[in-house]
C-alpha positions in Angstrom: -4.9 -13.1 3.6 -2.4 -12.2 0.8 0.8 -14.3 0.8 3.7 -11.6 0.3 6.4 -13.8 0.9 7.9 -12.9 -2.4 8.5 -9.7 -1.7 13.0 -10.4 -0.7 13.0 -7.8 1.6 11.1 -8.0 5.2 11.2 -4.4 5.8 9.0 -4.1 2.7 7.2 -6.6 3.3 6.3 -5.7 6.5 4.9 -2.7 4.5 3.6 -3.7 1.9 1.7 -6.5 4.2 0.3 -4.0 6.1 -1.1 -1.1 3.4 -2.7 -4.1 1.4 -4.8 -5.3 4.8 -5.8 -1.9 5.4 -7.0 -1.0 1.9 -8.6 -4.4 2.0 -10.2 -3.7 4.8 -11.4 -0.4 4.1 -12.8 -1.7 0.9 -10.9 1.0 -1.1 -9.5 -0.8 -3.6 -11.2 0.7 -6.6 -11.4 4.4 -5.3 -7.1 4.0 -5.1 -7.2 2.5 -8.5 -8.5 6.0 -9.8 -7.4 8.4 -7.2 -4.1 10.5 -8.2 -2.8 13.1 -5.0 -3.5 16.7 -6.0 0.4 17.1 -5.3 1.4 14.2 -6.7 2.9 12.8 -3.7 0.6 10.4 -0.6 3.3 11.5 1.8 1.6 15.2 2.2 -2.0 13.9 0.6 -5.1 15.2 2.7 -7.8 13.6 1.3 -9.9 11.7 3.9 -9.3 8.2 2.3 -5.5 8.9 2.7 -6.2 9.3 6.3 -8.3 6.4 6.9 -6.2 4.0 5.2 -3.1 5.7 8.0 -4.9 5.5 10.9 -6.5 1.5 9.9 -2.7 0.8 9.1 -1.7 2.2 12.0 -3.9 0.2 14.2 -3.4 -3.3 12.7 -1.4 -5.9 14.3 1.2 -5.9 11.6 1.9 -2.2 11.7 5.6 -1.9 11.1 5.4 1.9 12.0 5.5 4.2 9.0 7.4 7.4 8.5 6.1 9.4 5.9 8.5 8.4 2.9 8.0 5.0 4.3 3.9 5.6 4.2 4.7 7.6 0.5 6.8 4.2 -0.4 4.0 1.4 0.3 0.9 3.2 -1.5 3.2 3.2 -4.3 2.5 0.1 -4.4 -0.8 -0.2 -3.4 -1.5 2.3 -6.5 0.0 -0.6 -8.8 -1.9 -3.5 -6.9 -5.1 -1.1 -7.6 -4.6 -0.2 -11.2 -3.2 -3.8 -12.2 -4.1 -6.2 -9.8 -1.9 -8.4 -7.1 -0.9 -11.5 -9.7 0.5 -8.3 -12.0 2.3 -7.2 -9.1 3.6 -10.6 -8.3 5.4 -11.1 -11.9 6.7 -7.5 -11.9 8.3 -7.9 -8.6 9.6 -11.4 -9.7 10.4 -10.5 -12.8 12.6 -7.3 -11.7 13.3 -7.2 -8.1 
């Protein structure tokens, strides 16, 4: 299990925790690293992936509850763990908040 606990905020880490075990999980790390929405936004994304990653992050035990900007919000991040890896992600976040 990734450690998050640099990410400051819990709220987001909560997130963040959460996406990350679902894509892991689901084993769809590299299909994230090259998929880009067809409107440019997860939050109203359709494609079945998208919707397996919600319902597996739904049912985890870490599940913080997502709202869609909040859902939108963490595969942000995922995107960035997929195209650059977690250690990139580390640094950035340490390195700018």
């Amino acid at each position: 299990m990734e450690d998050f606990s640099f990410l400051t905020d819990d709220h987001i880490r909560r997130m963040v925790r959460n996406g990350y075990n679902a894509v892991e999980e689901l084993e769809l790390w590299s299909w994230l690293k090259t998929f880009e929405p067809e409107s440019g936004s997860f939050m109203f994304c359709n494609h079945p992936n998208i919707k397996l990653i919600v319902n597996k992050m739904e049912k985890l035990p870490d599940s913080p509850g997502h709202s869609g900007s909040s859902f939108s919000f963490t595969m942000k991040h995922l995107k960035y763990i997929a195209e650059n890896g977690i250690d990139e992600y580390k640094n950035d976040i340490i390195q700018n908040g």
